[in-house]
N, C-alpha and C positions, 0 to 999 in steps of 0.2 A: 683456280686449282693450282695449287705449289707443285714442286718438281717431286719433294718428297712423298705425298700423293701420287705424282704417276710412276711411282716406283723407283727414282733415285736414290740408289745404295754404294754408290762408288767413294772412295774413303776420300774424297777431296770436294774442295766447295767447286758445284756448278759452275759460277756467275765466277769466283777468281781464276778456274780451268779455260772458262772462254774468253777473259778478261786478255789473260796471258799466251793464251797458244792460235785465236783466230782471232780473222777482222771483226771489229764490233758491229758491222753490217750482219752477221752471222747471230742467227739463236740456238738456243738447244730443245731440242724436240724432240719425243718419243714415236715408235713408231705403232702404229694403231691397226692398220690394215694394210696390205696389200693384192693387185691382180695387174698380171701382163704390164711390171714393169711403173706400174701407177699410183701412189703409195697414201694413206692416209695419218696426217702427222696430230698429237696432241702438245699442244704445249699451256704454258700458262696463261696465253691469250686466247685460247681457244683452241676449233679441231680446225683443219685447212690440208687440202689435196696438194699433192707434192708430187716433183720428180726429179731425176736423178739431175746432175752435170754431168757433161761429155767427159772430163778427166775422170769421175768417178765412174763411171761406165768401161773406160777404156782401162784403169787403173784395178776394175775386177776382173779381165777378161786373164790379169798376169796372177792373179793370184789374190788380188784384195779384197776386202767384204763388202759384200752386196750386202744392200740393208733386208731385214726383214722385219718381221713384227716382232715386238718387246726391245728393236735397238734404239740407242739412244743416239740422237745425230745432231749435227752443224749444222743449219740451212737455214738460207737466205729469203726472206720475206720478199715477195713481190706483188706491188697491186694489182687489182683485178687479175691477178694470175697464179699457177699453182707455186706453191716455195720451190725453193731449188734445193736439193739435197748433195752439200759439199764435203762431206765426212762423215764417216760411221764410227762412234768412239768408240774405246776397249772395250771389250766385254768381258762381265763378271764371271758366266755360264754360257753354254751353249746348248742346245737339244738337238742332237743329231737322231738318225734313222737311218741304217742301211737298203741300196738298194743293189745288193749285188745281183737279185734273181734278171736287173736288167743288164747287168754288166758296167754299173755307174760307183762311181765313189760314195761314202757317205753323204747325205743330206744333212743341212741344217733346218730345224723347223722355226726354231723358235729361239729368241739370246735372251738373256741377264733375266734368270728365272731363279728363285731361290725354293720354290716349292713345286714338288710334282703332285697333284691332288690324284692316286692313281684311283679309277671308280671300278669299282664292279658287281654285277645285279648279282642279290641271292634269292636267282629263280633260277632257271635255264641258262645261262649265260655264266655264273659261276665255274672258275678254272683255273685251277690253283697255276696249273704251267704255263697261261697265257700271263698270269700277273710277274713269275720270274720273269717274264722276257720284257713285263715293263719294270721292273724294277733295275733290271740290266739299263736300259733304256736309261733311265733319270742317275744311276752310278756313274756311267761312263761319262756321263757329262757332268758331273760333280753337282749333282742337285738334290737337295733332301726329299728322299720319299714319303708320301702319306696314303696308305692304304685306307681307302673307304670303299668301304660295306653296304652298298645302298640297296634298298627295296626293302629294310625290315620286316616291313608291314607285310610281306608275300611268304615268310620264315619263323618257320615254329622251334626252331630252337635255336638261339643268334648267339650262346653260349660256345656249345659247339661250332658256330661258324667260325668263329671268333679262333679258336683254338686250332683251328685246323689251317686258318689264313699264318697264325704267329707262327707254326712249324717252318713258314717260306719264307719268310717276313721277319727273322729274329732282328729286335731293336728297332725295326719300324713302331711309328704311331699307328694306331686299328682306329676310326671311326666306325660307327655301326650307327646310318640313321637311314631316314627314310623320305626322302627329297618331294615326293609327292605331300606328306604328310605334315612336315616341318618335324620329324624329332631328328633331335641332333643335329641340325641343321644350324644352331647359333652356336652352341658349345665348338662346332668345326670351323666358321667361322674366326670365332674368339681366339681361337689358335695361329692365327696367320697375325704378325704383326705387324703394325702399322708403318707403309711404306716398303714392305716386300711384296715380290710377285710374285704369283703361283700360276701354274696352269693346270687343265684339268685332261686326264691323259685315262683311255677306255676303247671301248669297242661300240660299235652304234646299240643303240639302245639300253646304255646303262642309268641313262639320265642325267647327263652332261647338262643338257637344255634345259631340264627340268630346274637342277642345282642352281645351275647360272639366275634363272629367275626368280628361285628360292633367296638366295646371296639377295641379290641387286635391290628386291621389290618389284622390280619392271619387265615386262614382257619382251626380253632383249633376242630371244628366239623361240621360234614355234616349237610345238611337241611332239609326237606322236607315238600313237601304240604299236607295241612289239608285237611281233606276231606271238598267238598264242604255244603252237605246236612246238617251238626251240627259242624264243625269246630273241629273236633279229630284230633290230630295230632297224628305222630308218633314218639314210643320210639329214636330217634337220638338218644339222650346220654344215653348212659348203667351205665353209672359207677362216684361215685363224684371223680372233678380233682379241684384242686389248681392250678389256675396261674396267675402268676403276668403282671399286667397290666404294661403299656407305661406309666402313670401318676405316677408313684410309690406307686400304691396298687396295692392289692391281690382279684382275685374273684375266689369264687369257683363253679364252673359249678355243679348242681343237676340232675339228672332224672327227668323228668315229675311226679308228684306226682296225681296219680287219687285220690286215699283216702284219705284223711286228718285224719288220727289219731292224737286224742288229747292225750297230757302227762295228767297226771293224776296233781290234785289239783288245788284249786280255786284265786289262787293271781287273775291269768292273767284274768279272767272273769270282774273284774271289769276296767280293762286298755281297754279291749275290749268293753264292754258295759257300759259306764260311765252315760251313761241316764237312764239306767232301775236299773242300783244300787243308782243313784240319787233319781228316781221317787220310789223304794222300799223304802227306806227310812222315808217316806213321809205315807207309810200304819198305818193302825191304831195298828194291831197286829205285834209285832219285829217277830212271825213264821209265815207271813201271806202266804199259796200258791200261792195268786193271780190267785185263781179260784171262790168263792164262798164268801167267806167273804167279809163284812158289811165295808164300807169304805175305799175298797183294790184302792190306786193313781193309780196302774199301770192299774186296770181298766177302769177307769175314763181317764187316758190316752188314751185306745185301743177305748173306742167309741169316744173318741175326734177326731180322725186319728192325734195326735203327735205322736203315737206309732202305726207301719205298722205291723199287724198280722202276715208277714212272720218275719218279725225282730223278735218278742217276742218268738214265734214259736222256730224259730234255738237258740234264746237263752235257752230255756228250753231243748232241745233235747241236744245242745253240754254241759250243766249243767249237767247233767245226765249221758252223756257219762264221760266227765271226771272225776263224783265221779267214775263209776263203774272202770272206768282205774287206779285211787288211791287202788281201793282195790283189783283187780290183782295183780298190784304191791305190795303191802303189804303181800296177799299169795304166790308169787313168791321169797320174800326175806326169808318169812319163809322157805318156803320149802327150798333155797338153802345154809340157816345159817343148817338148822334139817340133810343136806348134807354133806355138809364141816365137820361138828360136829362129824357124823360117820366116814366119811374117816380119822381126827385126832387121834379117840378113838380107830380106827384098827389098823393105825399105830405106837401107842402108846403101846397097847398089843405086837404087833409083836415085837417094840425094847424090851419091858422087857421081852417078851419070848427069845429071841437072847441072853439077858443078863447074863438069869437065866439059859441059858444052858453054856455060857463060865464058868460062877462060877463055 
């Protein structure tokens, strides 16, 4: 399997990159899997269990990347032993995920993704405001969204679905297949080109697992039934995996995500809601809250019904959520710059104490 199969899209030759910048004892490997620290690498000899170096270890604790699944790395081949992981190269993309409700910085889930496959059932499980908050999701991290529609087969009018997803969705691609069934299921494929990555991004039981084995051919995860009464699936996948498709790209299976935590900061609000940063625009005051003031567009939009209460609604709430997510993150870096700072300043004492007693 070539590099360009496992997803190699960086504008420069692999094999001249490692040629020039590492030891030739070093290869370049993708990352495939990880848990607790323990990483699973593919390359084009094959798949082989990895772990980090202590510099790379010590080198994330200041701020460097920890690898995860979809990166692309340096590491050193060792017999009967796992690779050693000496570099994490640039990344194209990133997938982050807020976790402010713990009081934590953003997450990275997933690097060098060019496709977000976003799924969602049309049965119970349909919601129009859970897919903004993934479309924020895959914006903020500069990665093309793809809205799919799946469970056809459960949906007596996919017209209408269809028309009601683009309302949220303007300029996104709509898939409308049926992942149990196989329709539309090649034609979605067909659309990923060969040597990009996509990953596939939902809530448990929209058929993530199903799709995945739809794609592949091969039974790469088990399945199982939603419940009937609200359409909850269950956790099937535990864990993100990397694998390369039969077309010659890359998907990377996700968990079911119930929360949608936002990353912190405002680009993506406007890629997300292009109508209500359009119609803000249009207010008579540049701070206007579009609660009470004298001339506010977006008002005049909500009695119009161009603008649906619940639409306006989740924009202000995930508004909100994402400043407070920016500024976790901003007391998270403090705290762990006012960190690092100490552990230097101790170590620094201790070598001129060591020094001052050899003298």
């Amino acid at each position: 399997m070539t590099n360009s199969e496992l997803g190699w899209s960086q504008p420069f030759d692999v094999y001249e990159y490692f040629r020039t910048e590492f030891p030739k004892k070093w290869t370049p490997a993708r990352v495939s899997a990880s848990s607790h620290g323990e990483f699973q690498l593919l390359s084009e000899q094959g798949t082989y269990p990895a772990t980090v170096s202590g510099r790379l270890r010590f080198e994330s604790k200041e701020g460097g990347a920890w690898p995860v699944v979809g990166d692309w790395v340096a590491a050193m081949p060792k017999e009967n032993a796992p690779y050693v992981i000496h570099r994490v190269l640039p990344r194209t993309s990133t997938l982050y995920r807020g976790l402010a409700e713990r009081g934590e910085p953003d997450q990275i889930m997933v690097a060098n993704v060019d496709v977000a496959m976003i799924l969602t059932g049309l049965d119970n499980n349909f919601n129009t405001r859970r897919l903004e908050r993934f479309l924020y999701l895959a914006s903020s991290s500069g990665i093309r969204p793809v809205i799919i529609l799946n469970k056809a087969d459960l949906h007596t009018d996919l017209e209408e679905a269809r028309a009601t997803v683009s309302k949220v969705a303007a300029g996104c691609a709509i898939h409308v297949i049926s992942a149990q069934t196989g329709l539309g299921v090649d034609e979605l494929a067909q659309s990923i080109q060969p040597g990009q990555t996509a990953v596939l991004l939902g809530s448990s039981g929209v058929g993530k697992s199903t799709l995945l084995n739809r794609f592949s051919g091969v039974e790469h995860q088990r399945t199982a039934a939603v419940r009937e009464s609200d359409s909850k699936g269950q956790h099937t996948t535990t864990t993100r995996n990397l694998i390369p498709m039969p077309g010659g790209w890359v998907l990377i299976d996700m968990p079911g995500i119930r929360a949608v935590g936002l990353p912190g900061g405002h680009e993506a609000m406007e890629a997300v809601f292009p109508d209500i940063d359009a119609w803000s625009m249009e207010c008579r005051f540049a701070d206007c809250t579009h609660q009470t003031e004298p001339e506010c567009r977006l008002t005049e939009v909500l009695r119009s019904g161009e603008l649906s209460p619940e639409r306006f609604a989740n924009y202000r709430k995930m508004l909100l959520e994402v400043a407070f997510q920016q500024i976790q993150g901003d007391k998270q870096a403090e705290l762990q710059k006012k960190a690092f700072t100490k552990v230097v300043h101790k170590a620094q004492k201790k070598m001129y104490r060591q020094r001052d007693e050899a003298d």
